[in-house]
PyMOL Python script that loads the backbone (N, CA, C, O; Angstrom):
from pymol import cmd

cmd.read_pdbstr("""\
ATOM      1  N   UNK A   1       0.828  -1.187   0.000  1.00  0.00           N
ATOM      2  CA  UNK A   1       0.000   0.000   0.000  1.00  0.00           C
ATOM      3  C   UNK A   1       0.874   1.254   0.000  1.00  0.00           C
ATOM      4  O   UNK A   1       0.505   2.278  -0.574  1.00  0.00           O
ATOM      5  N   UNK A   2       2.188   1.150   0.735  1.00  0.00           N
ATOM      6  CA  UNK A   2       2.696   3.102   0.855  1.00  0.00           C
ATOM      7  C   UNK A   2       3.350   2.691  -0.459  1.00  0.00           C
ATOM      8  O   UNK A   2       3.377   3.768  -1.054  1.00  0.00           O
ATOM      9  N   UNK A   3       3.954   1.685  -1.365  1.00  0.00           N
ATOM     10  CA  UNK A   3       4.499   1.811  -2.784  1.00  0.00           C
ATOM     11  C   UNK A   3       3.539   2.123  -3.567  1.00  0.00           C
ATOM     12  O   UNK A   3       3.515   2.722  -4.642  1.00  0.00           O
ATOM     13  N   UNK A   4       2.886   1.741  -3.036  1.00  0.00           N
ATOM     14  CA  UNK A   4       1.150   2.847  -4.418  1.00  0.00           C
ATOM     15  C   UNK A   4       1.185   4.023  -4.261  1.00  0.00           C
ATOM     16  O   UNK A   4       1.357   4.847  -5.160  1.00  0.00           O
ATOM     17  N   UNK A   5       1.011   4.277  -2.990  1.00  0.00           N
ATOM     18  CA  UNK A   5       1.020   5.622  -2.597  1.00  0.00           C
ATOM     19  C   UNK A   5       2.134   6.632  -3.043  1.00  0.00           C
ATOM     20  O   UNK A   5       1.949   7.726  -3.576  1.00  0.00           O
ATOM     21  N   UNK A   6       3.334   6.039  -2.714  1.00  0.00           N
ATOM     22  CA  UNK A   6       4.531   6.708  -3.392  1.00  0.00           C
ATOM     23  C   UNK A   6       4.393   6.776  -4.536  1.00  0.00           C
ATOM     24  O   UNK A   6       4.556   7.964  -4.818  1.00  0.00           O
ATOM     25  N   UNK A   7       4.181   6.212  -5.426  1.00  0.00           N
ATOM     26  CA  UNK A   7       3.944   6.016  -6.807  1.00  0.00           C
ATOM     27  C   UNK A   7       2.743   6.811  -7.321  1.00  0.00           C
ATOM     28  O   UNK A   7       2.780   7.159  -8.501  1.00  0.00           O
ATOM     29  N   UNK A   8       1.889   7.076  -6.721  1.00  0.00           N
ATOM     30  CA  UNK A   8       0.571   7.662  -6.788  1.00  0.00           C
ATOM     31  C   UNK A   8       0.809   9.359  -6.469  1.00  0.00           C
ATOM     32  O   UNK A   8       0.353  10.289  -7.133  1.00  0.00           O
ATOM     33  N   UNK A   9       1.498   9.424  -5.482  1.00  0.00           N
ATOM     34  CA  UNK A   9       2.049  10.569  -5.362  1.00  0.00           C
ATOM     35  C   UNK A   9       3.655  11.393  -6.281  1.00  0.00           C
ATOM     36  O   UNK A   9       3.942  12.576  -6.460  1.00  0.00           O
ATOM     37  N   UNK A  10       4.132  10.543  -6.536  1.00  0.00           N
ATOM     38  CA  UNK A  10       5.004  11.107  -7.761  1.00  0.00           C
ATOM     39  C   UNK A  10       4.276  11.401  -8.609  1.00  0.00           C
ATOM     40  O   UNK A  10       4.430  12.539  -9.053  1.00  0.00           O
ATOM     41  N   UNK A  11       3.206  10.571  -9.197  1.00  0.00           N
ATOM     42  CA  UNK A  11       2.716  10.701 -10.903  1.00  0.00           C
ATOM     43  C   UNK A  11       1.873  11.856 -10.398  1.00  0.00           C
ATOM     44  O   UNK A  11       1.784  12.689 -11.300  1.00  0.00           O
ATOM     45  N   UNK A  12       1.319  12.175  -9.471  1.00  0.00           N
ATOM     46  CA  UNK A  12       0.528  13.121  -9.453  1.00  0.00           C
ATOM     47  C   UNK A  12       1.772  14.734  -9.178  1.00  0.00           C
ATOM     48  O   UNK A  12       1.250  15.822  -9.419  1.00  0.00           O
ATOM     49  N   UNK A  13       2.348  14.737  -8.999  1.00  0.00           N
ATOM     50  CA  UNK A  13       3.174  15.242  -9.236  1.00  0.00           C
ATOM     51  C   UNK A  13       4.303  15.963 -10.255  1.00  0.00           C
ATOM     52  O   UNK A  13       4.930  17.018 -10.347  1.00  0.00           O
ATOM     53  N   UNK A  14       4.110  14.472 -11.074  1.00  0.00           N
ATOM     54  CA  UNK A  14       4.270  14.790 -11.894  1.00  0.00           C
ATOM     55  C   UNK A  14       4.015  15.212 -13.234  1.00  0.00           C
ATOM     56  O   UNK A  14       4.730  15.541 -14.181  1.00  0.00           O
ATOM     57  N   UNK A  15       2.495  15.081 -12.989  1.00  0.00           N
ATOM     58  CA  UNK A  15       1.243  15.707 -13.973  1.00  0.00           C
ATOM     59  C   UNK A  15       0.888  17.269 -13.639  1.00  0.00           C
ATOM     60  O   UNK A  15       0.574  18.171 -14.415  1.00  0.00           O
ATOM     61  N   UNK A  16       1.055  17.278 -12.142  1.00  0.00           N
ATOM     62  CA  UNK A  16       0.889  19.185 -12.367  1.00  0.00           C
ATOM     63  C   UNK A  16       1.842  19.855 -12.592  1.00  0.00           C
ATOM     64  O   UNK A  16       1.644  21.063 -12.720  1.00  0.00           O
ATOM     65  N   UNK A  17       3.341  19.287 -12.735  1.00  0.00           N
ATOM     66  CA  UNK A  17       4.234  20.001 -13.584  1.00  0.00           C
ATOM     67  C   UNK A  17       3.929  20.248 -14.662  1.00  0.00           C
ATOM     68  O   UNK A  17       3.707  21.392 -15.060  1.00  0.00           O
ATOM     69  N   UNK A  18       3.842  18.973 -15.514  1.00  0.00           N
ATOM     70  CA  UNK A  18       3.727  18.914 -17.048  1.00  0.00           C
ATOM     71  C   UNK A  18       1.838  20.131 -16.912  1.00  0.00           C
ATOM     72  O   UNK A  18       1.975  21.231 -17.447  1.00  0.00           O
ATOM     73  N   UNK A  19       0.682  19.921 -16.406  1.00  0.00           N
ATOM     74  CA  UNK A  19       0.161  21.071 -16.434  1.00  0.00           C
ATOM     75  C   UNK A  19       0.641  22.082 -16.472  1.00  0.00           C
ATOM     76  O   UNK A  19       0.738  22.714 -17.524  1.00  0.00           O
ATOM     77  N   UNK A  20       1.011  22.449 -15.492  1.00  0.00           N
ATOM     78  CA  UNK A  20       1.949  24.139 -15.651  1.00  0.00           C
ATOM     79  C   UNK A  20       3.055  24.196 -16.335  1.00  0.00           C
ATOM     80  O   UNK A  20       3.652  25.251 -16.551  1.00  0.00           O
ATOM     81  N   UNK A  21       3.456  22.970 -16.771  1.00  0.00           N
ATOM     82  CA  UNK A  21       4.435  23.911 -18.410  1.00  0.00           C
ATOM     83  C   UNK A  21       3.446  24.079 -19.499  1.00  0.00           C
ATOM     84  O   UNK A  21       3.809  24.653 -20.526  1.00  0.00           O
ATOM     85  N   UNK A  22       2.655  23.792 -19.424  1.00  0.00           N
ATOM     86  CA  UNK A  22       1.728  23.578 -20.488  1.00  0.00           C
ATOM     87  C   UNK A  22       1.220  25.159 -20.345  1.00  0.00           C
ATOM     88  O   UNK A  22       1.467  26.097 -21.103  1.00  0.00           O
ATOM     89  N   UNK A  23       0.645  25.148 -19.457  1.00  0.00           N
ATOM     90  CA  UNK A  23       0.039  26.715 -19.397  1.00  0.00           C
ATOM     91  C   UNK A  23       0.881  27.912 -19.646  1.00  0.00           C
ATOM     92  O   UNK A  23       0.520  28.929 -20.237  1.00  0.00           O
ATOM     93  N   UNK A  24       2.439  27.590 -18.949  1.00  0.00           N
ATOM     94  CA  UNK A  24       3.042  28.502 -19.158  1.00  0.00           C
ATOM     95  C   UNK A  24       3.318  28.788 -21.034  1.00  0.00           C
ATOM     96  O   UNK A  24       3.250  29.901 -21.555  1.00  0.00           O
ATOM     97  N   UNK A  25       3.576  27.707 -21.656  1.00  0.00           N
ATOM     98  CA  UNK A  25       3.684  27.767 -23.174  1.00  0.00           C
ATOM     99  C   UNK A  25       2.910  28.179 -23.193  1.00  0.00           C
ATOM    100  O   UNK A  25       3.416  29.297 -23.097  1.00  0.00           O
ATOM    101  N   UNK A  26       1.494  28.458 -23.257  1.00  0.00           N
ATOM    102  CA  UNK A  26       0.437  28.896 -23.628  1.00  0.00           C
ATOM    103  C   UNK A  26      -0.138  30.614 -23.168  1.00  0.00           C
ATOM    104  O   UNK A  26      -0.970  31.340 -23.711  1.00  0.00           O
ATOM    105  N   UNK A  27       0.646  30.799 -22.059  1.00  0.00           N
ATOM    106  CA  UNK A  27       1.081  32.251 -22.096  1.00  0.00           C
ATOM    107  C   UNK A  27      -0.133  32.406 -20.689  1.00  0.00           C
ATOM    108  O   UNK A  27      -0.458  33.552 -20.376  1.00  0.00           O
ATOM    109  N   UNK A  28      -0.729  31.236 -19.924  1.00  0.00           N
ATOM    110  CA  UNK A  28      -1.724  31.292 -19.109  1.00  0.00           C
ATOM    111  C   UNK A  28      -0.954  31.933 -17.652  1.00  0.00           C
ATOM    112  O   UNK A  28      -1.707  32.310 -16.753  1.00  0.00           O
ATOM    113  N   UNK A  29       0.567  32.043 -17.453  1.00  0.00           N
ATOM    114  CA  UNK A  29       1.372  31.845 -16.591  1.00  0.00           C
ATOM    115  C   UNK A  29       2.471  32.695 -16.690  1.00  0.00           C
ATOM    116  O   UNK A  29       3.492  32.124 -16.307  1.00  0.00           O
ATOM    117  N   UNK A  30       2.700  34.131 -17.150  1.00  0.00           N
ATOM    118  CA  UNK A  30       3.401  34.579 -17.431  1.00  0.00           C
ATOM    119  C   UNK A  30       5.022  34.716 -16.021  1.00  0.00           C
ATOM    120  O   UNK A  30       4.819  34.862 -14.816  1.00  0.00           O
ATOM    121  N   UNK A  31       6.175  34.634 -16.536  1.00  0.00           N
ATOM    122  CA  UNK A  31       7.018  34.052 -16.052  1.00  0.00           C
ATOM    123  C   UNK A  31       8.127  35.205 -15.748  1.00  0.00           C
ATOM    124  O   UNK A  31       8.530  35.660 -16.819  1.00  0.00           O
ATOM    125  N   UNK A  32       8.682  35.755 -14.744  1.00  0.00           N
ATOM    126  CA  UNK A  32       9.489  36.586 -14.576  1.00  0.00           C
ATOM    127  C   UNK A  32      10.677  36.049 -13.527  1.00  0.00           C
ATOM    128  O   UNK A  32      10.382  35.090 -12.813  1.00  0.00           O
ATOM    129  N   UNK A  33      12.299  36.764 -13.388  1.00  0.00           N
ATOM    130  CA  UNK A  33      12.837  36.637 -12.771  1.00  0.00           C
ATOM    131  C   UNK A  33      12.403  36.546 -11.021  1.00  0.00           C
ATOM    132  O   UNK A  33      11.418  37.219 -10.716  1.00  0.00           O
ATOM    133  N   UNK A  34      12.892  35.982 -10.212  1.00  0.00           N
ATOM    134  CA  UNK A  34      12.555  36.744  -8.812  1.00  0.00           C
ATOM    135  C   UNK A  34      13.138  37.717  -8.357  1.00  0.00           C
ATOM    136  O   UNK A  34      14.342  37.576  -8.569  1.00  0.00           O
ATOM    137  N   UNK A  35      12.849  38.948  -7.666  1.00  0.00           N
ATOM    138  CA  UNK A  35      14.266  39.495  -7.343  1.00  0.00           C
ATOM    139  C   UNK A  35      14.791  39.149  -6.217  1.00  0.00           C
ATOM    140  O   UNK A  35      14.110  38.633  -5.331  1.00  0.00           O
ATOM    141  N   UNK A  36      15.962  39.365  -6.104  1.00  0.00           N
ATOM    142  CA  UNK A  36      16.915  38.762  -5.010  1.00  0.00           C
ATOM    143  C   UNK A  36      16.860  39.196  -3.672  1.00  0.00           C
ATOM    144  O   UNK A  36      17.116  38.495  -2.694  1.00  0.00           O
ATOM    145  N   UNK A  37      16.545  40.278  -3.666  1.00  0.00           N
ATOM    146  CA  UNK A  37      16.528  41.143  -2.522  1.00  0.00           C
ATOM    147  C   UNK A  37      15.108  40.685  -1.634  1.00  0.00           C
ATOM    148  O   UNK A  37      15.060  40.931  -0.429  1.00  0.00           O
ATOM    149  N   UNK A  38      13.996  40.019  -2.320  1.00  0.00           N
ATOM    150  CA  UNK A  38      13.191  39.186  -1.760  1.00  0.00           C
ATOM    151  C   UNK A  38      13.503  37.808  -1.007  1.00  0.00           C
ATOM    152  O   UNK A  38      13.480  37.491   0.183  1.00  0.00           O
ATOM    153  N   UNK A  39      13.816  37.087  -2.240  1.00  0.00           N
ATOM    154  CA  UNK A  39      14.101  35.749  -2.130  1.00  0.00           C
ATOM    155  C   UNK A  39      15.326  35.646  -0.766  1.00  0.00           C
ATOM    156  O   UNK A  39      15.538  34.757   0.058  1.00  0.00           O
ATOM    157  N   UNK A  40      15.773  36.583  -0.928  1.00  0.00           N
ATOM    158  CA  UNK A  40      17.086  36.366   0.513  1.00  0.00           C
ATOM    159  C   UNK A  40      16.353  36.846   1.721  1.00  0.00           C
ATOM    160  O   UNK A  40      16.789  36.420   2.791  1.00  0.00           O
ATOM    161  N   UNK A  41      15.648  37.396   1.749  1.00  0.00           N
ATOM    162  CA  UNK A  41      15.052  38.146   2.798  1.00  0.00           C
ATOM    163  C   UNK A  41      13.690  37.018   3.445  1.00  0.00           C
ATOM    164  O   UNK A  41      13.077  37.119   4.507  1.00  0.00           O
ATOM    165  N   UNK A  42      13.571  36.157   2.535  1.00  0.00           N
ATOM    166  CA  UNK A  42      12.715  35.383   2.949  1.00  0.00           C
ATOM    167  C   UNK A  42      13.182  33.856   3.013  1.00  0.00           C
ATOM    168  O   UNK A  42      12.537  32.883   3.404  1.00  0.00           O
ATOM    169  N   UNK A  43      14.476  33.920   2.521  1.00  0.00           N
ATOM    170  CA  UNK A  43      15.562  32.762   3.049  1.00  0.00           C
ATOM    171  C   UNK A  43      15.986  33.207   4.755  1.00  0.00           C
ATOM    172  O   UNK A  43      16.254  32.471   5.705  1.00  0.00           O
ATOM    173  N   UNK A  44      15.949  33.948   4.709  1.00  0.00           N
ATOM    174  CA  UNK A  44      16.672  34.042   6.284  1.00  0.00           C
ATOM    175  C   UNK A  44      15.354  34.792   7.304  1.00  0.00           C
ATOM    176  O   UNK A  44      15.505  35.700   8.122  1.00  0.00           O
ATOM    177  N   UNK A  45      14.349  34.234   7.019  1.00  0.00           N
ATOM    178  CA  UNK A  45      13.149  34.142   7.775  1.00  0.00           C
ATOM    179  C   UNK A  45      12.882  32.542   8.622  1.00  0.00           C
ATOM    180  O   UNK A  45      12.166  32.205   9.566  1.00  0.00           O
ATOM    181  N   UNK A  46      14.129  31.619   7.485  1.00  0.00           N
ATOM    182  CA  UNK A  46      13.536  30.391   8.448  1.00  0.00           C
ATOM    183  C   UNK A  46      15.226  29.512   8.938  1.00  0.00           C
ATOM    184  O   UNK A  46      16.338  29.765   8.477  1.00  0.00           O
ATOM    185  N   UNK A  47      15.014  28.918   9.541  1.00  0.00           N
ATOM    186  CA  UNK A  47      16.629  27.851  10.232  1.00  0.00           C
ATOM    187  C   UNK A  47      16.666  26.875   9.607  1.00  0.00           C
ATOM    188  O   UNK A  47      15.690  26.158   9.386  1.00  0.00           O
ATOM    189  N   UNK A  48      17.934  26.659   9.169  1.00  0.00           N
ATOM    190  CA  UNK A  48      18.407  25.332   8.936  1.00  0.00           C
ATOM    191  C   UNK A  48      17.641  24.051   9.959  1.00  0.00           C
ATOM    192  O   UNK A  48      17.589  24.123  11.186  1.00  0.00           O
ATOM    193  N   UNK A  49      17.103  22.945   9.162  1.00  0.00           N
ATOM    194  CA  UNK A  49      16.778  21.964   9.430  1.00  0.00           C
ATOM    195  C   UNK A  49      17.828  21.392  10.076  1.00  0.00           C
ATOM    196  O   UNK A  49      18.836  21.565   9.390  1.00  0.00           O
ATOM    197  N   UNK A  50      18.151  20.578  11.429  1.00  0.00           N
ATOM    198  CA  UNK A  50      19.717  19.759  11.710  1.00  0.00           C
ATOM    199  C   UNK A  50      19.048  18.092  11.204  1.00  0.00           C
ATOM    200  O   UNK A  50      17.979  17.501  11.361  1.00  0.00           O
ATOM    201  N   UNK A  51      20.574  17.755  10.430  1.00  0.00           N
ATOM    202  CA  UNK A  51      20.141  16.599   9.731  1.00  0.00           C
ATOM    203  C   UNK A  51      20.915  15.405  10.604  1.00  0.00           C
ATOM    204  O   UNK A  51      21.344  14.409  10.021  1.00  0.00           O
ATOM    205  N   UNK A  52      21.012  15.519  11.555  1.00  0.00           N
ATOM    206  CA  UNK A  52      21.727  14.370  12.512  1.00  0.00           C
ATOM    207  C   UNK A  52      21.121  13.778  13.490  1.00  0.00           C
ATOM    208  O   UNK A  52      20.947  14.880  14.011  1.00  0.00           O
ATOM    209  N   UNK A  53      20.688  13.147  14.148  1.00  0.00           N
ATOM    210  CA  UNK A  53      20.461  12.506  15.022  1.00  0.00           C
ATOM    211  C   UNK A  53      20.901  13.565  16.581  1.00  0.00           C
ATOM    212  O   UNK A  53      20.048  14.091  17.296  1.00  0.00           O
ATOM    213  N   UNK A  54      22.035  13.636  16.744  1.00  0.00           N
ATOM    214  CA  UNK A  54      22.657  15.005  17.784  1.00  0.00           C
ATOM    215  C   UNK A  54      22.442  15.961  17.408  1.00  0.00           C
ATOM    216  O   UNK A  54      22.586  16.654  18.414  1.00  0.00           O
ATOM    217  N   UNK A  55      22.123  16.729  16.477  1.00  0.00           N
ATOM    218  CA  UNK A  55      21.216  17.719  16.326  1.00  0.00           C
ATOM    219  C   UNK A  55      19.896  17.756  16.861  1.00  0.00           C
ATOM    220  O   UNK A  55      19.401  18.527  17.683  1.00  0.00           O
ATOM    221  N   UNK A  56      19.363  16.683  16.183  1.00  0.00           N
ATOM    222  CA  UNK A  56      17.806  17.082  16.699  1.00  0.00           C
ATOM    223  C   UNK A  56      17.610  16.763  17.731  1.00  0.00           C
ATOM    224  O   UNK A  56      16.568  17.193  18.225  1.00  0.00           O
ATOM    225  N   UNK A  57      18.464  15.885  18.558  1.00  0.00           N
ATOM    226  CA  UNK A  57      18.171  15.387  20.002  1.00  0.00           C
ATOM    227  C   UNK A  57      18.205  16.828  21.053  1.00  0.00           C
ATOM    228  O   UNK A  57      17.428  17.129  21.960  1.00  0.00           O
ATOM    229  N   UNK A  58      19.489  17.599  20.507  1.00  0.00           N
ATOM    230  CA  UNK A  58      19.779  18.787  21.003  1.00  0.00           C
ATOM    231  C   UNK A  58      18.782  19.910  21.097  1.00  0.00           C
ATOM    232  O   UNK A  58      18.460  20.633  22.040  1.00  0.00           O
ATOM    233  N   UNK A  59      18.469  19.859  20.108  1.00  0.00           N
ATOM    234  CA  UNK A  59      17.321  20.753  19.551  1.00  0.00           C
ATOM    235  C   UNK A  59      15.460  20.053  20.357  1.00  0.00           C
ATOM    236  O   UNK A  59      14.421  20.707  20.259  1.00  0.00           O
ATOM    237  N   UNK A  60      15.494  19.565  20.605  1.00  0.00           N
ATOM    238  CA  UNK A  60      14.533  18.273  21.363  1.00  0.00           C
ATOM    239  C   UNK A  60      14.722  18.951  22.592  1.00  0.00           C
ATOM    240  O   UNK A  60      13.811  19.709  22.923  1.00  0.00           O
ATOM    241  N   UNK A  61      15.595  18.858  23.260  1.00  0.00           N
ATOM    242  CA  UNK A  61      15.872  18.995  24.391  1.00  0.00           C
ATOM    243  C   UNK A  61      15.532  20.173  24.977  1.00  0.00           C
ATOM    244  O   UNK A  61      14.777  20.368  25.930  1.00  0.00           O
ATOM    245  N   UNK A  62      16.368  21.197  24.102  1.00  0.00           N
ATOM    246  CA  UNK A  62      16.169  22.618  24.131  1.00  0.00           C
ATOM    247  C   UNK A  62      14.816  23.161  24.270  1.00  0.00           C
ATOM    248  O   UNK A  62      14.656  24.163  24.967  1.00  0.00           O
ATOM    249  N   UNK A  63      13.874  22.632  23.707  1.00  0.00           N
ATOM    250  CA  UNK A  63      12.492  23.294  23.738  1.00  0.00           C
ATOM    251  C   UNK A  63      11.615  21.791  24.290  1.00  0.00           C
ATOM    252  O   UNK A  63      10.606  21.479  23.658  1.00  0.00           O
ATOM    253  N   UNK A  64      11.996  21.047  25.300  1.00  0.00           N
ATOM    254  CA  UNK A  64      11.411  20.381  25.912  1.00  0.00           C
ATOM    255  C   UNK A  64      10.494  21.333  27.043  1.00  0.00           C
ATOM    256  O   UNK A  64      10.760  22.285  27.777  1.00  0.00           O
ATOM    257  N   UNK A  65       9.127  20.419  26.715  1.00  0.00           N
ATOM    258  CA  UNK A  65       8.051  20.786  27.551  1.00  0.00           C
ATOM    259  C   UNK A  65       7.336  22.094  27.166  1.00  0.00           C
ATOM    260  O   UNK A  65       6.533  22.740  27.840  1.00  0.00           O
ATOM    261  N   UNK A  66       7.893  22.382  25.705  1.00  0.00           N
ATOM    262  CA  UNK A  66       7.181  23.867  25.430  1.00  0.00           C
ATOM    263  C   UNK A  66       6.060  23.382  24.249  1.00  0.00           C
ATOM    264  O   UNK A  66       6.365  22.494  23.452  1.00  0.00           O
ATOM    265  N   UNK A  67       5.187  23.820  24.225  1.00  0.00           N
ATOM    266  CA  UNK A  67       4.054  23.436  23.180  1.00  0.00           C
ATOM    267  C   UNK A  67       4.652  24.276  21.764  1.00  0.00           C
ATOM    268  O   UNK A  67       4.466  25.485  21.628  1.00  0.00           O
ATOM    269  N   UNK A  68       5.164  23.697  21.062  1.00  0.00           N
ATOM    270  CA  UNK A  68       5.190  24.012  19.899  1.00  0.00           C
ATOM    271  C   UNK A  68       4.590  24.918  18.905  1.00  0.00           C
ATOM    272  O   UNK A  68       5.196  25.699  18.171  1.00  0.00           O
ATOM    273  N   UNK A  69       2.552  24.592  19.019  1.00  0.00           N
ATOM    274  CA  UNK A  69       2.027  24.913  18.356  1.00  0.00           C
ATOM    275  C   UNK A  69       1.516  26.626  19.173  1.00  0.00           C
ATOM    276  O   UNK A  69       1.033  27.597  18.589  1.00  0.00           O
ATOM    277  N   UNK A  70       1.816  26.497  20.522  1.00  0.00           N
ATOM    278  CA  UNK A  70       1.371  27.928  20.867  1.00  0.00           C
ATOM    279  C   UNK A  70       2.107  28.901  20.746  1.00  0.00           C
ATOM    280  O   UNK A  70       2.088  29.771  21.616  1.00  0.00           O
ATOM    281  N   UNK A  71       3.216  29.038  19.278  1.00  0.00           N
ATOM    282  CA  UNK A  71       3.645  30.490  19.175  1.00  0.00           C
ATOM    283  C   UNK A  71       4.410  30.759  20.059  1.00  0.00           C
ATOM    284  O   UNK A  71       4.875  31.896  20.148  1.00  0.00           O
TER     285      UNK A  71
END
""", "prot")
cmd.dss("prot")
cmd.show_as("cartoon", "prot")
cmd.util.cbc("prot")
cmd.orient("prot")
């Protein structure tokens, strides 16, 4: 069942790409640079993910007992 799913979820995936190139050829999607001065400014709005095991334990620890979802 989750190899369907995986599979089910790529192709669907990979059909609303191929949609939106489609539109974009078709001019439904018009396409511009980003500017930079955005895109960085909203890169350093969020933290590096830690991809280790001692990272996140650390990071675990650190905000033990705090509710997450209350902001």
């Amino acid at each position: 069942m989750r190899s369907f799913l995986q599979t089910a979820f790529m192709m669907s995936c990979s059909h609303a790409y191929e949609a939106w190139q489609y539109m974009v050829s078709k001019g439904y999607y018009p396409l511009e640079p980003a500017d930079l001065a955005i895109t960085t400014k909203i890169g350093t709005m969020h933290q590096v993910v830690p991809e280790d095991q001692e990272k996140i334990q650390a990071m675990m620890m650190k905000y033990e007992g705090q509710n997450p979802i209350a902001g």
